[in-house]
PLY file of the C-alpha trace (Angstrom):
ply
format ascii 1.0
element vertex 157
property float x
property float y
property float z
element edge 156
property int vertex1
property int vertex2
end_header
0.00 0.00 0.00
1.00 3.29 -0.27
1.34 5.89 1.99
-0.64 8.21 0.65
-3.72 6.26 -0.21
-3.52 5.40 3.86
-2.94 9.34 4.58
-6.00 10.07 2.83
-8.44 7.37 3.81
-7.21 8.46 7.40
-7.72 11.94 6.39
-11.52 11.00 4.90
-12.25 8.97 8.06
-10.88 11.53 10.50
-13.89 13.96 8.47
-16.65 11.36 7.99
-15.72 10.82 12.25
-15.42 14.61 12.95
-18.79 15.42 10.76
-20.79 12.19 12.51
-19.23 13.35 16.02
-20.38 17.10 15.22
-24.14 16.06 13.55
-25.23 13.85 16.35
-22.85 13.16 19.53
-21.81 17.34 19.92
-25.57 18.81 20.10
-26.67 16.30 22.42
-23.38 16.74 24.89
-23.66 20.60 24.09
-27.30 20.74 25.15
-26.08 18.92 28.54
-23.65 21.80 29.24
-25.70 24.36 29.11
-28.60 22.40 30.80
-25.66 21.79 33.78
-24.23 24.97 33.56
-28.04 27.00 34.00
-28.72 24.65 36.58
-25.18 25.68 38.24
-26.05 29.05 37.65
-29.57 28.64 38.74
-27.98 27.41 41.92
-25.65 30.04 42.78
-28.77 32.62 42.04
-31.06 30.89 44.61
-28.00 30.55 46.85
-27.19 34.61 46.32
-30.82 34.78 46.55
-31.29 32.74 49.99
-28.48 34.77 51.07
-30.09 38.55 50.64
-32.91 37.06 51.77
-31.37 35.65 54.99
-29.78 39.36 55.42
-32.92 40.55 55.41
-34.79 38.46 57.62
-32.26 38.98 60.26
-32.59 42.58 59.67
-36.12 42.21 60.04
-35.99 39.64 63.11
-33.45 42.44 64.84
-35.72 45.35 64.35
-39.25 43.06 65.21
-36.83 42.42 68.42
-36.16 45.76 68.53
-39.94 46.92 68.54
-40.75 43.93 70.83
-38.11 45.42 73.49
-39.33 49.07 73.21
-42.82 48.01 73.55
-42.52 45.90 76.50
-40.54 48.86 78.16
-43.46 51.16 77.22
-46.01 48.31 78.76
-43.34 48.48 81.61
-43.26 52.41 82.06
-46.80 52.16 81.63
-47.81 49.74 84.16
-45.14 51.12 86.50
-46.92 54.77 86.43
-50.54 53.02 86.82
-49.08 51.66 89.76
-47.91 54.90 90.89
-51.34 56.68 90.18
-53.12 53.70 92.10
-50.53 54.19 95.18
-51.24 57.45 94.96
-54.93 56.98 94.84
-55.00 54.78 97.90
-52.78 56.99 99.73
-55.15 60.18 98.96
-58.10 57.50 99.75
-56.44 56.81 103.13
-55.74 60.41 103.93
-59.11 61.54 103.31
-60.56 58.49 105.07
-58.54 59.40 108.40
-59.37 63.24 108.08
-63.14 61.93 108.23
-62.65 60.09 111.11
-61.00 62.54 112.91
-63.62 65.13 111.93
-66.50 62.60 112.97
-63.90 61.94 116.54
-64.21 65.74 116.89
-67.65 66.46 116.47
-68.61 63.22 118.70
-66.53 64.65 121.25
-67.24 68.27 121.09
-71.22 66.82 121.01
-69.92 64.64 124.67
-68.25 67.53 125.29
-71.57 69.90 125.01
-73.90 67.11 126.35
-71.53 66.94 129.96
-71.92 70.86 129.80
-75.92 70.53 129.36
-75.79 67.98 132.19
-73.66 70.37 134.34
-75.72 72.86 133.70
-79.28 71.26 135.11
-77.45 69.87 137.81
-76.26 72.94 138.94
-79.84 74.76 138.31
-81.17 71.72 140.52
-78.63 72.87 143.29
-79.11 76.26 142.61
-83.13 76.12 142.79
-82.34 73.36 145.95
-80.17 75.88 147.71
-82.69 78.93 146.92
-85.51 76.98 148.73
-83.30 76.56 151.54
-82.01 79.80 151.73
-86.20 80.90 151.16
-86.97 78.95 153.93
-84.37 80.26 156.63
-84.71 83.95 155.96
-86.58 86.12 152.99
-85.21 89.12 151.35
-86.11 89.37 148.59
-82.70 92.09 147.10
-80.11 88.93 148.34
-82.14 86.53 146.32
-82.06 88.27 143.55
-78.45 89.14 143.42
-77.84 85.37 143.82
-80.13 84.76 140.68
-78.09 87.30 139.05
-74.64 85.75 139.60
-75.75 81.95 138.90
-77.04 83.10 135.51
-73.78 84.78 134.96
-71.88 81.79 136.12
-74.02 78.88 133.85
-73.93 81.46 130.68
0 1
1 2
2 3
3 4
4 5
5 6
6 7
7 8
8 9
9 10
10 11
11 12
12 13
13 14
14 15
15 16
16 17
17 18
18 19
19 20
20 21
21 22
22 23
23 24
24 25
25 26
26 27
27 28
28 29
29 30
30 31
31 32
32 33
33 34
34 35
35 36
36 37
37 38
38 39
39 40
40 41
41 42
42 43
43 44
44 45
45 46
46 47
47 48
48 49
49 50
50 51
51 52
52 53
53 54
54 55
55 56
56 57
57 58
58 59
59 60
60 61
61 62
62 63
63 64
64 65
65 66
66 67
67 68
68 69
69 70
70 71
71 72
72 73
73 74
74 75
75 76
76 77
77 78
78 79
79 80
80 81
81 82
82 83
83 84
84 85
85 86
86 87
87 88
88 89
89 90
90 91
91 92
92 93
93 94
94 95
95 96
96 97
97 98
98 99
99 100
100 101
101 102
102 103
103 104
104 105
105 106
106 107
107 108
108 109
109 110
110 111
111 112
112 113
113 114
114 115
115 116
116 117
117 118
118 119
119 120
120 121
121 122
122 123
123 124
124 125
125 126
126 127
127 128
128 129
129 130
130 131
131 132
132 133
133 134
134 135
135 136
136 137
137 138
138 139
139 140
140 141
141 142
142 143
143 144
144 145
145 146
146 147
147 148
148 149
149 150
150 151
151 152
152 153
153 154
154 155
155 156
């Protein structure tokens, strides 16, 4: 054989292959490389993606916390000044209950007070009228009696 019938049957195989590889195995293979790289790709876009999105949420999650805390110290501040104002309440409550009391004490006792005087006062007109008739029935005179009269009244007003 000669060399150059071999060289160019090689040659005419080596296009017939390169043409058959190129028709039918290169799309198919091609077609698989871009499927794997857009699913690659795909990939490190949901992974990006999952990433913002996990920035965010923490973001989020930090500044829900955020409100949370602030609004538990406002409950807080709240419920520790509507404790205050109900202290306070009670305490008023208390004060003006006691200044009743003593008020009521006073007047009971300035009406004891008044009813001991009243008391004091007949007894004293029973002496008084008790020591006139004895005085009427040792001697009359009648100017003596009634400077007695006189003073008593003076005395019991």
């Amino acid at each position: 054989m000669n060399l150059n019938a071999t060289l160019v049957a090689q040659i005419v195989v080596f296009f017939v292959l390169a043409w058959f590889t190129m028709k039918f195995v290169w799309p198919p293979l091609e077609k698989a490389l871009d499927e794997r790289a857009k699913k690659i790709a795909d990939g490190l876009a949901a992974a990006d993606k999952a990433k913002t999105d996990l920035t965010l949420a923490e973001k989020r999650v930090g500044e829900e916390l955020k409100k949370a805390r602030e609004s538990a110290a406002d409950v807080r501040g709240g419920a520790e000044k509507q404790a205050t104002s109900i202290v306070e309440e009670a305490r008023a409550e208390a004060a003006r209950i006691v200044a009743a009391a003593r008020a009521a004490a006073e007047v009971e006792a300035a009406a004891v007070v008044q009813r001991a005087k009243e008391d004091l006062r007949g007894q004293v007109a029973e002496l008084a009228v008790a020591g006139a008739e004895r005085i009427l029935r040792r001697e009359i005179d009648a100017k003596a009696h009634a400077d007695l009269l006189s003073n008593l009244k003076q005395e019991l007003s």
